[in-house]
MIDOSE-1310 file (N, C-alpha, C; in nm, 2 decimals, decimal comma, always signed):
residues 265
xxxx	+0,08/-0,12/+0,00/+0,00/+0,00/+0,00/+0,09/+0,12/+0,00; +0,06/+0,23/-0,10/+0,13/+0,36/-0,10/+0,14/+0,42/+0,03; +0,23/+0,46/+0,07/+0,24/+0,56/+0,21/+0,13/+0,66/+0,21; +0,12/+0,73/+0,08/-0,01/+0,82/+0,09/-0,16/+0,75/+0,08
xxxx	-0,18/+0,68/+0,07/-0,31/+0,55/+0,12/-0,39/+0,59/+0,19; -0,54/+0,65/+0,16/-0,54/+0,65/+0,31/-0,67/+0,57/+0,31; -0,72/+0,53/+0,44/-0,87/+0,44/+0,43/-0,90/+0,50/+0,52; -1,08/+0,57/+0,43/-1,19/+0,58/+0,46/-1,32/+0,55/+0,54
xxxx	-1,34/+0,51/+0,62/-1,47/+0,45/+0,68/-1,61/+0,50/+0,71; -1,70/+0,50/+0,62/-1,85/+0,53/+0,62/-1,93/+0,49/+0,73; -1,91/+0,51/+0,84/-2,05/+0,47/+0,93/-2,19/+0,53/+0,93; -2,25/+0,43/+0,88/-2,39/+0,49/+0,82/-2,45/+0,45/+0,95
xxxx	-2,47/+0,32/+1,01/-2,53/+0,31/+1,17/-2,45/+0,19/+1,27; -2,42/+0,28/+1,40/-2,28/+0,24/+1,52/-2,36/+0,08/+1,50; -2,43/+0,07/+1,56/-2,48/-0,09/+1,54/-2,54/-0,16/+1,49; -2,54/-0,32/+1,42/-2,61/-0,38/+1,36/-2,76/-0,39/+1,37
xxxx	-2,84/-0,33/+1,25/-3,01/-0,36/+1,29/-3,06/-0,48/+1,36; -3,11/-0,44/+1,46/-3,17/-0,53/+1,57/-3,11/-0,55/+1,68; -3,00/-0,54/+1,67/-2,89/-0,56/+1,79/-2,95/-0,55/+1,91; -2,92/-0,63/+2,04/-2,98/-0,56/+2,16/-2,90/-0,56/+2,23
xxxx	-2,95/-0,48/+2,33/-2,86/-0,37/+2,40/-2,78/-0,46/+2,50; -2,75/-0,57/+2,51/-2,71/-0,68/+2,59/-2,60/-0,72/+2,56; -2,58/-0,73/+2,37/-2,52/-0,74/+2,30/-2,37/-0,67/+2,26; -2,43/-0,53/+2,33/-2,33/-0,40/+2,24/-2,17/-0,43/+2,37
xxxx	-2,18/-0,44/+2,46/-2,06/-0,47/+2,52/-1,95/-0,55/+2,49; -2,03/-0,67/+2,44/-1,88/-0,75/+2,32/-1,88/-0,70/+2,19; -1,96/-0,64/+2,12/-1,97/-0,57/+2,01/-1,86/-0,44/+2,00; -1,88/-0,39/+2,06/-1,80/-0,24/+2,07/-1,66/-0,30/+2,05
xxxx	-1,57/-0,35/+2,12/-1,44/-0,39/+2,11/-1,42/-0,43/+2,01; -1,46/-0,49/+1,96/-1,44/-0,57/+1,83/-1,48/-0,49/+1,72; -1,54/-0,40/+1,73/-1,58/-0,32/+1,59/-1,45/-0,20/+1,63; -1,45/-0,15/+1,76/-1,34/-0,05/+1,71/-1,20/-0,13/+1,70
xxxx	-1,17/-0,26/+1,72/-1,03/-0,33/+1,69/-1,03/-0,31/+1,53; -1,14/-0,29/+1,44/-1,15/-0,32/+1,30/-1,14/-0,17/+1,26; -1,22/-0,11/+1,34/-1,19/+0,07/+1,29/-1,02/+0,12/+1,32; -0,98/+0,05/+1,39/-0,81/+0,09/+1,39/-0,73/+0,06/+1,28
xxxx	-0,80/+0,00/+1,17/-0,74/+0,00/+1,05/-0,75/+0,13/+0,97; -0,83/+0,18/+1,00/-0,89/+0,34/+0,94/-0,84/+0,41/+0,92; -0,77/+0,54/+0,89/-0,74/+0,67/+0,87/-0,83/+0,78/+0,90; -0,96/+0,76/+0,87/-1,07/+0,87/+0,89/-1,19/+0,82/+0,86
xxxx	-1,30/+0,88/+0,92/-1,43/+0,80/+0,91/-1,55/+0,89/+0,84; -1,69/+0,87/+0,84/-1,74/+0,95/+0,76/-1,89/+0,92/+0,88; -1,96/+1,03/+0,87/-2,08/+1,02/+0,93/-2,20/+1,07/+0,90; -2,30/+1,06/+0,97/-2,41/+1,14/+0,85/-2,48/+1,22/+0,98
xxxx	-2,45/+1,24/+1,07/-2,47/+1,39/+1,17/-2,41/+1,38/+1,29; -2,39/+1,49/+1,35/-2,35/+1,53/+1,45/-2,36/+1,48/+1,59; -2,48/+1,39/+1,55/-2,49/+1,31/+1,71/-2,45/+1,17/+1,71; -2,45/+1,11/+1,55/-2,38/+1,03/+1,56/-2,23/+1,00/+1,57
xxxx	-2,17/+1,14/+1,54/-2,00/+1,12/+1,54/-1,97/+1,17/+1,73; -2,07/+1,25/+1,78/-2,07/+1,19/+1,90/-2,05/+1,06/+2,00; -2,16/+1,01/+1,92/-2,16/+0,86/+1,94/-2,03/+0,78/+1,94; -1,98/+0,76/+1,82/-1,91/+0,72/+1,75/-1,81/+0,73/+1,85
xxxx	-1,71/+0,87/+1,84/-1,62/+0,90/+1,92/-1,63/+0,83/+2,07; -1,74/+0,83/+2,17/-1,77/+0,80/+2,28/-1,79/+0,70/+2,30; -1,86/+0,54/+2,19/-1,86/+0,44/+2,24/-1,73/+0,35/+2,16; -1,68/+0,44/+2,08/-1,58/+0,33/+1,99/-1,43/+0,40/+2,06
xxxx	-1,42/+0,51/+2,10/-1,31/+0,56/+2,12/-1,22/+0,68/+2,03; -1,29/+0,70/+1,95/-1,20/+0,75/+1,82/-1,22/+0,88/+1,89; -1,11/+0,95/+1,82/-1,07/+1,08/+1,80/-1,19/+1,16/+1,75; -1,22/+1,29/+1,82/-1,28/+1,39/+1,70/-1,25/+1,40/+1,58
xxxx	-1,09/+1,47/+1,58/-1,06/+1,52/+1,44/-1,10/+1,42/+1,38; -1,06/+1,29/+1,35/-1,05/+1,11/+1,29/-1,21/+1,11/+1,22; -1,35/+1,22/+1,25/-1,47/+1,20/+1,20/-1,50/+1,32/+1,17; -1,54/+1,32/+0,99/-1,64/+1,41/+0,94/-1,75/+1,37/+0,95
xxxx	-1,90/+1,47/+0,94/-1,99/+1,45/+0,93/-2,04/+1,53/+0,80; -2,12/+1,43/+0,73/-2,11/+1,47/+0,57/-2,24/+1,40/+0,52; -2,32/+1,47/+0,51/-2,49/+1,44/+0,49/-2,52/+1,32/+0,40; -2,57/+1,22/+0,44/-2,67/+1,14/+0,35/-2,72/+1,15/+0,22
xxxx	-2,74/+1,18/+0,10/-2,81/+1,21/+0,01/-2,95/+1,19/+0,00; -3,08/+1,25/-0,01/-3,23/+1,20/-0,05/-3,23/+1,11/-0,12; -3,31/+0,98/-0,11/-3,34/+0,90/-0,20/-3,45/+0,95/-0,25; -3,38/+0,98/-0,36/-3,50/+1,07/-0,49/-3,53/+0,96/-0,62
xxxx	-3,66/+0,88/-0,62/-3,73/+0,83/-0,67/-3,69/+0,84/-0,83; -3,66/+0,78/-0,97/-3,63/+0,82/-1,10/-3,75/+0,78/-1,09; -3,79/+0,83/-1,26/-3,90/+0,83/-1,31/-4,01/+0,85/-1,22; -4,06/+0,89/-1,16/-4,18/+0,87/-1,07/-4,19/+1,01/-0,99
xxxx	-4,34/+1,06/-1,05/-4,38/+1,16/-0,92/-4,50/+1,17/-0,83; -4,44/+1,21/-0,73/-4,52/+1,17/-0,65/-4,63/+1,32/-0,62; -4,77/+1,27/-0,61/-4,87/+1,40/-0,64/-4,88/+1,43/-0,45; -4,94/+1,60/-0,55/-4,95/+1,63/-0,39/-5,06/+1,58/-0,27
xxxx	-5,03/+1,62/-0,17/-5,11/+1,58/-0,03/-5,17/+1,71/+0,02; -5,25/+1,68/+0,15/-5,29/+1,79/+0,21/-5,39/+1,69/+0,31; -5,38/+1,74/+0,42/-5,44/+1,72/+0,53/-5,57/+1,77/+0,56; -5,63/+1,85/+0,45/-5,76/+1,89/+0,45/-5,84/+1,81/+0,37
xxxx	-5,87/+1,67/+0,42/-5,96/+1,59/+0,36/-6,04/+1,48/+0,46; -6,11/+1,44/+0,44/-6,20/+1,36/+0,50/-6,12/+1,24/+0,56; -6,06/+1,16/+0,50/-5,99/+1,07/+0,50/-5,86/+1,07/+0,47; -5,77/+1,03/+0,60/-5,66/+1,03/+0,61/-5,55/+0,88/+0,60
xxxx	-5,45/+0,93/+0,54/-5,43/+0,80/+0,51/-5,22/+0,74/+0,55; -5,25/+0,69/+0,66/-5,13/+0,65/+0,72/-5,00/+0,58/+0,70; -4,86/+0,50/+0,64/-4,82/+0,42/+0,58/-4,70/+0,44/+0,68; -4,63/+0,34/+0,71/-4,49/+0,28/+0,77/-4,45/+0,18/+0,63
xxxx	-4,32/+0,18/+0,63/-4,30/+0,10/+0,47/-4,13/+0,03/+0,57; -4,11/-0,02/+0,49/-3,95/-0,09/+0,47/-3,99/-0,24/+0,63; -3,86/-0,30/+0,60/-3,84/-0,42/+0,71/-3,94/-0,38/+0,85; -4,05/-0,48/+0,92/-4,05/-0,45/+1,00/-4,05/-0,51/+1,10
xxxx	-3,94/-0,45/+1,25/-3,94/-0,52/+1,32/-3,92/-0,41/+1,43; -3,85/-0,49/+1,53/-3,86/-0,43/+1,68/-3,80/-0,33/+1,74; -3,67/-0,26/+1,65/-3,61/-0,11/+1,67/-3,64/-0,04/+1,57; -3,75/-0,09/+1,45/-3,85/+0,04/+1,38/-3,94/+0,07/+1,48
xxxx	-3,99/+0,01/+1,58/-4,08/+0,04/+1,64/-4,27/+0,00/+1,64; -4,26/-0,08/+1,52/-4,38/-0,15/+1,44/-4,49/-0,14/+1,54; -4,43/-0,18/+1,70/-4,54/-0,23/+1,78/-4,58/-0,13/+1,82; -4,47/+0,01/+1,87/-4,51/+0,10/+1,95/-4,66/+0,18/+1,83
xxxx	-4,62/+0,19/+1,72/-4,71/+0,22/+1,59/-4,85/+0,20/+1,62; -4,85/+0,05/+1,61/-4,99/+0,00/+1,61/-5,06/-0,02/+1,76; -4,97/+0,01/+1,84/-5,04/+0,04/+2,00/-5,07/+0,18/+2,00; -5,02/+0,24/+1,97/-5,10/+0,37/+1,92/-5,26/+0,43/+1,88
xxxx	-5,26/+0,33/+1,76/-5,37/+0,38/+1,75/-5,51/+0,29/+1,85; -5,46/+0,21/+1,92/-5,54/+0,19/+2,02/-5,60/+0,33/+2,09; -5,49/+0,42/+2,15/-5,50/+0,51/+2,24/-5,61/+0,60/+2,14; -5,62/+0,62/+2,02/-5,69/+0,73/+1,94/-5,83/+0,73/+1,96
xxxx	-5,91/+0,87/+1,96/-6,03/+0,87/+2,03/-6,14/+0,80/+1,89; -6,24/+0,77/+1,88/-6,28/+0,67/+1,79/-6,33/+0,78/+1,67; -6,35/+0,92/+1,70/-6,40/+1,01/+1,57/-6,24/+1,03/+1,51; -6,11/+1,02/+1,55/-5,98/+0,97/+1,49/-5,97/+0,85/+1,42
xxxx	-6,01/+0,75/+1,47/-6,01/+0,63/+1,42/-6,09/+0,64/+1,32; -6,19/+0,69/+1,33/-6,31/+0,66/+1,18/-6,23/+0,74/+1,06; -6,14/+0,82/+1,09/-6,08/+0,88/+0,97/-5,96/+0,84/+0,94; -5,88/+0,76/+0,94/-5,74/+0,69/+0,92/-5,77/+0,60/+0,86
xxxx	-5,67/+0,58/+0,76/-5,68/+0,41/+0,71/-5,52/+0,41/+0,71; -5,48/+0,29/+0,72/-5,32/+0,26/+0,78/-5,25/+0,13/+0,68; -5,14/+0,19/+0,64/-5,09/+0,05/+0,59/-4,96/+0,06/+0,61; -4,93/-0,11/+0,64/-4,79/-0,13/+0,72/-4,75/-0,23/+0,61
xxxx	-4,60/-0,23/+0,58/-4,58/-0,23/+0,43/-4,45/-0,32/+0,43; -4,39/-0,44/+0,43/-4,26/-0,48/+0,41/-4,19/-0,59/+0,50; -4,14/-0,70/+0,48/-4,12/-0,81/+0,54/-4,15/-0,82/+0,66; -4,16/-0,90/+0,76/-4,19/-0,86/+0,90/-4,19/-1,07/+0,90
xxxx	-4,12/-1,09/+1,04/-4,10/-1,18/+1,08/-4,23/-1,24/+1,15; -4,28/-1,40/+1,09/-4,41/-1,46/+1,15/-4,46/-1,44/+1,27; -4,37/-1,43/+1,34/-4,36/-1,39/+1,49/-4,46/-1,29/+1,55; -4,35/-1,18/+1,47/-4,37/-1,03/+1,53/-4,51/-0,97/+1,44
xxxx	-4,53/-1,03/+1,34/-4,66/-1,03/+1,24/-4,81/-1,07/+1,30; -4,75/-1,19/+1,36/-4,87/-1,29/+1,48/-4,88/-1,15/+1,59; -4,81/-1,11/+1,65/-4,80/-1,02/+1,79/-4,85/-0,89/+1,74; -4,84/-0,86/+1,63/-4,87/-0,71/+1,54/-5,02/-0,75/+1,58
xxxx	-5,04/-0,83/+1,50/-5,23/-0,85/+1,45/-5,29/-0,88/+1,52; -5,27/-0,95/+1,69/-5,34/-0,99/+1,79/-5,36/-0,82/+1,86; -5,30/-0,69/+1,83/-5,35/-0,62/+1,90/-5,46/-0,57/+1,80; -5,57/-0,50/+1,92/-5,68/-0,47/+1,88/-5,70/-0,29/+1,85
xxxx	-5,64/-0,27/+1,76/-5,60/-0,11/+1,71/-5,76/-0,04/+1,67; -5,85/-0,14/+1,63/-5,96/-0,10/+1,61/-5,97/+0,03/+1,47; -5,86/-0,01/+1,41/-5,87/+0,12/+1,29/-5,82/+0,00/+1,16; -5,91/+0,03/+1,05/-5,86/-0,04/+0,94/-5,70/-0,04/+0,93
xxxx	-5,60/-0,18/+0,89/-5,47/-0,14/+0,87/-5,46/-0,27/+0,75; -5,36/-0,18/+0,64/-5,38/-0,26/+0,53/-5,18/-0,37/+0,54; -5,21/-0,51/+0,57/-5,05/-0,52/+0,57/-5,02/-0,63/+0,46; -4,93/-0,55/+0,42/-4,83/-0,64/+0,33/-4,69/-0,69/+0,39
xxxx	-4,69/-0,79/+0,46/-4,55/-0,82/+0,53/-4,48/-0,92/+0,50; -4,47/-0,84/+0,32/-4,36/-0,89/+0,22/-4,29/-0,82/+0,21; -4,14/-0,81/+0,13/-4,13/-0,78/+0,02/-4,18/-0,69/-0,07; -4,19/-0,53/-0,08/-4,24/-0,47/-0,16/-4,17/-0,45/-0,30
xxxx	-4,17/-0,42/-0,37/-4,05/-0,35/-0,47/-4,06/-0,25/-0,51; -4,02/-0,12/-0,56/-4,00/+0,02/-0,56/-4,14/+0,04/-0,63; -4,18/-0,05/-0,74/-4,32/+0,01/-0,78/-4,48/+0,03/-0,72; -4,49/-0,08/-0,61/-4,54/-0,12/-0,50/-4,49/+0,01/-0,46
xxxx	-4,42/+0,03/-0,34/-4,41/+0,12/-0,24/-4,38/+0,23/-0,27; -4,36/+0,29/-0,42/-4,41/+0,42/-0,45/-4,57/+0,46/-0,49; -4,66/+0,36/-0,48/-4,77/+0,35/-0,54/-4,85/+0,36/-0,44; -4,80/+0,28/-0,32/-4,84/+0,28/-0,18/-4,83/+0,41/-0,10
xxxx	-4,71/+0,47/-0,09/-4,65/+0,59/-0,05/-4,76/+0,75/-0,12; -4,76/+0,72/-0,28/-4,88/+0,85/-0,31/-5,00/+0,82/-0,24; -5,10/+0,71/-0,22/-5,18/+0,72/-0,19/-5,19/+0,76/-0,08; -5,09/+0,77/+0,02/-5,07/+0,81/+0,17/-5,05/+0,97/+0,17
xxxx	-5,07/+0,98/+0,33/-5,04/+1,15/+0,33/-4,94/+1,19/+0,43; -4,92/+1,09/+0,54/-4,86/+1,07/+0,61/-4,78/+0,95/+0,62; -4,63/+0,98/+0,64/-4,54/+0,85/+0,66/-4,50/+0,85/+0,81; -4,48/+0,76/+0,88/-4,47/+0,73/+1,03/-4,34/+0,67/+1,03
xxxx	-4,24/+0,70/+1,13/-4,12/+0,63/+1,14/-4,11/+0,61/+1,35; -4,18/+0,53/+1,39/-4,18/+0,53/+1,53/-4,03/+0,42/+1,56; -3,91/+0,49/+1,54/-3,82/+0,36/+1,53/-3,76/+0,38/+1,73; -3,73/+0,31/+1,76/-3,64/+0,32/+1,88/-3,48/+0,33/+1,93
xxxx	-3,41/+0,28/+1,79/-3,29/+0,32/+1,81/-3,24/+0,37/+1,63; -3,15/+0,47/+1,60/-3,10/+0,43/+1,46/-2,99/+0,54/+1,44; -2,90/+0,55/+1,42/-2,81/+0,63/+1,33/-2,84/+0,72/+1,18; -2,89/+0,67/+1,12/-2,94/+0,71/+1,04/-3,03/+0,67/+0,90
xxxx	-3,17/+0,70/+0,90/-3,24/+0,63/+0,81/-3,24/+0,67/+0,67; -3,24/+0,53/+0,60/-3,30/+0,58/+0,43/-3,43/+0,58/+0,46; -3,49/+0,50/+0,53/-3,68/+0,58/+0,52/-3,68/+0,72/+0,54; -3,61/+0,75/+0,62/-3,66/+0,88/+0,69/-3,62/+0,98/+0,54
xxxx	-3,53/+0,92/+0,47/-3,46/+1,01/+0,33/-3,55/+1,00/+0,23; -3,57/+0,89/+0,26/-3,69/+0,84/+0,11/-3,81/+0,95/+0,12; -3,86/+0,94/+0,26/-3,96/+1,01/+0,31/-3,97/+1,15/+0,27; -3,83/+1,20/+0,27/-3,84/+1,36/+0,23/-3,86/+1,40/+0,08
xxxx	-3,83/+1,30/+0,05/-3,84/+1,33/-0,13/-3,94/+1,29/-0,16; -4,06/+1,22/-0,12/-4,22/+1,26/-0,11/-4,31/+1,33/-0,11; -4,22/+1,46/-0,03/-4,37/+1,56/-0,01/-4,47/+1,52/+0,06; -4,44/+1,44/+0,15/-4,56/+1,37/+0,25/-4,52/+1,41/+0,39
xxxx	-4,64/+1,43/+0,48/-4,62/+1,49/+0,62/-4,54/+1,37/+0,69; -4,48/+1,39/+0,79/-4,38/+1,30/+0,84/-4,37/+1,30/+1,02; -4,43/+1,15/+1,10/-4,42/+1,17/+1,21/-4,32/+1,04/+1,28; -4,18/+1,09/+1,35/-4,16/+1,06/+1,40/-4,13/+1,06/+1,55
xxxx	-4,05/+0,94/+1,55/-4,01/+0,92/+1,73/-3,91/+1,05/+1,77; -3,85/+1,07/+1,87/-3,79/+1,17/+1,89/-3,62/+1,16/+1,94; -3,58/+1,07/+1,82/-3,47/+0,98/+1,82/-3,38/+1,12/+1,80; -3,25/+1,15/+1,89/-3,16/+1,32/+1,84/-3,11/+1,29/+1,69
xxxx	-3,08/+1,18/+1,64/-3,10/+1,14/+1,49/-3,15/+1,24/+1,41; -3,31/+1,21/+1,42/-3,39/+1,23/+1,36/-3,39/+1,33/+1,37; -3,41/+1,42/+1,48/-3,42/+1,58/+1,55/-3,33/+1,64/+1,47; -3,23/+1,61/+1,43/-3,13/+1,66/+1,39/-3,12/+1,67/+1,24
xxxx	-3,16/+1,56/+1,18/-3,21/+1,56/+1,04/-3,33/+1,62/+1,00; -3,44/+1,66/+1,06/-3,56/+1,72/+1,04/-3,56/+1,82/+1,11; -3,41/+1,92/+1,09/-3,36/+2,05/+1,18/-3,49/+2,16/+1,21; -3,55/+2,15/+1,10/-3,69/+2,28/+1,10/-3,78/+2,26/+1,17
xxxx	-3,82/+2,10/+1,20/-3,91/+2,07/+1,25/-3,93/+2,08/+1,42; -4,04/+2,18/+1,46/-4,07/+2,20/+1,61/-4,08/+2,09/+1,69; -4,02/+2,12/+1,79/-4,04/+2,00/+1,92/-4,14/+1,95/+1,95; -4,25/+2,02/+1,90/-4,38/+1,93/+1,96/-4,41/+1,86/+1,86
xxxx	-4,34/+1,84/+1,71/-4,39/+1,77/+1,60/-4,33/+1,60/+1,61; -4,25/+1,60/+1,71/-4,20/+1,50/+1,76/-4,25/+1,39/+1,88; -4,29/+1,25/+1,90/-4,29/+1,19/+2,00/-4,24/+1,15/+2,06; -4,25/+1,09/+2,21/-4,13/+1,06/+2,26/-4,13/+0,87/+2,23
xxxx	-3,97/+0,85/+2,24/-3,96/+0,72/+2,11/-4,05/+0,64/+2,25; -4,08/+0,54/+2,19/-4,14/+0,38/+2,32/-4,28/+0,43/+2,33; -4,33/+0,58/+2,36/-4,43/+0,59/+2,41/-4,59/+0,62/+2,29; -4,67/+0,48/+2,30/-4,73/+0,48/+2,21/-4,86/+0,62/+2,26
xxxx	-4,85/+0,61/+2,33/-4,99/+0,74/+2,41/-4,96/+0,89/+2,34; -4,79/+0,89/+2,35/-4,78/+1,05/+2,30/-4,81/+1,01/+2,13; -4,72/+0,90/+2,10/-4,76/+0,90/+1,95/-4,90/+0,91/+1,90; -4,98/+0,89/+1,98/-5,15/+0,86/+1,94/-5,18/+1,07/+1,94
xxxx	-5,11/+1,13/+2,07/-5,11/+1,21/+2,05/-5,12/+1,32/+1,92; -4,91/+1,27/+1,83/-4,90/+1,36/+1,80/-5,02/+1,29/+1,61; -5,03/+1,18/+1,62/-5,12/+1,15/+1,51/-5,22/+1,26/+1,50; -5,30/+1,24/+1,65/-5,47/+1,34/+1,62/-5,43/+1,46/+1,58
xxxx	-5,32/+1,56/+1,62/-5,25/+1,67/+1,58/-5,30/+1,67/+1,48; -5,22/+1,59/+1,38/-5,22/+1,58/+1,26/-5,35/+1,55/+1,16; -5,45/+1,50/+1,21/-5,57/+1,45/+1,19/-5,68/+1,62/+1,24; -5,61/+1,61/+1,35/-5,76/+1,75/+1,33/-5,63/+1,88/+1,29
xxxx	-5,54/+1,85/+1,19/-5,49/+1,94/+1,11/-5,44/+2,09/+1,21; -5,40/+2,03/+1,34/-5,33/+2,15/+1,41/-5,20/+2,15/+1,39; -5,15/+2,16/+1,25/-5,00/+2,15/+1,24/-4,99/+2,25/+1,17; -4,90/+2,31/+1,11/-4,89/+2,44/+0,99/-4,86/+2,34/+0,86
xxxx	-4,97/+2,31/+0,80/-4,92/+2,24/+0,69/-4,85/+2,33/+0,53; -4,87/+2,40/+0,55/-4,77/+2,45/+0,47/-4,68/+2,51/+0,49; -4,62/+2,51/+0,61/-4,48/+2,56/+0,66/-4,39/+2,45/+0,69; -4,48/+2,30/+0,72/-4,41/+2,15/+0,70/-4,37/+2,15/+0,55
xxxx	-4,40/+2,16/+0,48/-4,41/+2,15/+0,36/-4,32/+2,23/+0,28; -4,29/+2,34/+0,34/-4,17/+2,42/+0,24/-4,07/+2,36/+0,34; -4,03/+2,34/+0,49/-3,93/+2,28/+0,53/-3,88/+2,17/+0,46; -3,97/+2,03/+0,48/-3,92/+1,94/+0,35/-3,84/+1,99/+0,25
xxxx	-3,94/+2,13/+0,17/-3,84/+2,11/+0,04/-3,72/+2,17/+0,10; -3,67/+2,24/+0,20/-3,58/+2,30/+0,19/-3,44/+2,18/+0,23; -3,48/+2,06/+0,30/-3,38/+1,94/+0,35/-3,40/+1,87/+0,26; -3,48/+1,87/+0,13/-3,47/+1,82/-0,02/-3,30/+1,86/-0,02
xxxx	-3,33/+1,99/-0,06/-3,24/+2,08/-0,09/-3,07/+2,07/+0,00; -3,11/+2,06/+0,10/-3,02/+2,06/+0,15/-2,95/+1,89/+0,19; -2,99/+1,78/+0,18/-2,93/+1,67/+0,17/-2,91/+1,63/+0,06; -2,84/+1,69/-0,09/-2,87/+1,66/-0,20/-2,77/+1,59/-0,21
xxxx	-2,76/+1,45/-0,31/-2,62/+1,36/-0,33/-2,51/+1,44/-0,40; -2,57/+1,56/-0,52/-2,47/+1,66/-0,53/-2,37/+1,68/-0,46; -2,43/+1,76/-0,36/-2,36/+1,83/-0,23/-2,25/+1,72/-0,13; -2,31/+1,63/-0,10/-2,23/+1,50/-0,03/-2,14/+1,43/-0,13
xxxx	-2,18/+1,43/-0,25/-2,00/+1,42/-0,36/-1,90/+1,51/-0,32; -1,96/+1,67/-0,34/-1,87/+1,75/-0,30/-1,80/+1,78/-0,18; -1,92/+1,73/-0,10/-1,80/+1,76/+0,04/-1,68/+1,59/+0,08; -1,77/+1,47/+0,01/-1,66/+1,40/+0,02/-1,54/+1,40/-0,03
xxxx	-1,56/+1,47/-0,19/-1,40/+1,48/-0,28/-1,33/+1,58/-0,20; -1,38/+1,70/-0,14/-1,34/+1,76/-0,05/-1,26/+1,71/+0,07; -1,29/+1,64/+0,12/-1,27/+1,56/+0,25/-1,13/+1,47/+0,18; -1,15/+1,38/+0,09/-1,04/+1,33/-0,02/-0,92/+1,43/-0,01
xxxx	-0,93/+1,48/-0,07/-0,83/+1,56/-0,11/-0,78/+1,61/-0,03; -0,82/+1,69/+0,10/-0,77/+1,73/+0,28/-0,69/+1,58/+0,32; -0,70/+1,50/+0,29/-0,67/+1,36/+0,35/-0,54/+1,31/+0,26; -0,53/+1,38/+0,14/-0,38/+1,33/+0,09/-0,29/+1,42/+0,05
x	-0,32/+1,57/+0,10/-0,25/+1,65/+0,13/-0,10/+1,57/+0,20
């Protein structure tokens, strides 16, 4: 290897999906024994290279943080929404299991007063283990929910996604989401857990537009918000486009060739 060499390391999320928290103690050693091969690392916000630094050991300088890009949809557009309608229409999409938060979701709408309920229709969208599918559907949410707990493929779950007005991400732990990315290149209202992640990626978004993560009661909360349309929906809406804007894959080329080139100086 050239002396000027240097290796790179992307940490998109500190721990493996699903991991539990029982787990991370033999984990940690062994993943930073492998990060010591590194030169410098890459992150996608500020609370994760916190992280980073504090459970792995690393150095500040040793971590940029350097935005994610939008997963922006080819060919396909998605029409607009608006929360001034009779019927509202809810969707959670990708893998689902137990640090998305699938259960806290659909315990949720238990808590919803039943003139909420009569206006939601819900669809929960993408593989989900027999198990946790059995445990999903034995609760009694009492609100129509439509599930596909397969396998979607991009034409499905963009097809699924327009007909929705609202995307839900109730996750409990993450570093950083493609849903939550996917989501913004939608143009659909967006409620999540109150993971500093997310807080941090949805910079515009008010404190109270947030739930607290685990607790399905506030989530049922901040749903009805949204259902009796006490949000600013068109001030959500130009935020979105503005973290369109501002997480563009453009921009994250540039600051990585940037970062490159500081690195072989």
């Amino acid at each position: 290897v050239s002396p000027k060499t240097k290796l790179v390391y992307t940490i998109h999320n500190i721990c493996p999906h699903g991991m539990k928290e029982a787990e991370r103690s033999s984990y940690n050693p062994v993943f930073a024994k492998a990060l010591s091969l590194f030169d410098h690392f890459i992150v996608h916000t500020e609370r994760t290279k916190k992280d980073v630094c504090a459970d792995l050991g690393i150095e500040s300088d040793e971590v940029s943080v350097i935005y994610h890009g939008v997963f922006t949809p080819q060919n396909f557009e998605f029409k607009p929404t608006t929360l001034q309608k009779k019927k509202i229409n809810l969707i959670m999409y990708g893998n689902q299991n137990w640090y998305k938060g699938t259960d806290v979701f659909v315990k949720s709408l238990c808590y919803l007063e039943d003139s909420i309920k009569s206006r939601i229709n819900v669809t929960i969208c993408g593989a989900t283990g027999n198990e946790y599918l059995k445990d999903l559907q034995s609760i009694e949410a009492g609100v129509n929910i439509e599930w596909i707990p397969t396998f979607v493929d991009d034409d499905l779950l963009y097809s699924k996604i327009n007909e929705s007005d609202i995307i839900v991400l109730p996750y409990r732990r993450i570093s950083q989401s493609g849903v939550l990315l996917l989501a913004l290149a939608t143009n659909r209202f967006i409620i999540t857990s109150d993971l500093p992640t997310f807080k941090e990626t949805l910079k515009d978004f008010d404190s109270d537009l947030f739930f607290r993560s685990e607790d399905p009661v506030d989530m049922a909360r901040l749903i009805s918000m949204y259902i009796n349309n006490k949000v600013d929906e068109i001030s959500m809406l130009d935020n979105i486009k503005e973290l369109q804007n501002l997480y563009s894959w453009s921009q994250s080329a540039k600051d990585t060739l940037c970062l490159y080139n500081t690195l072989v100086k």
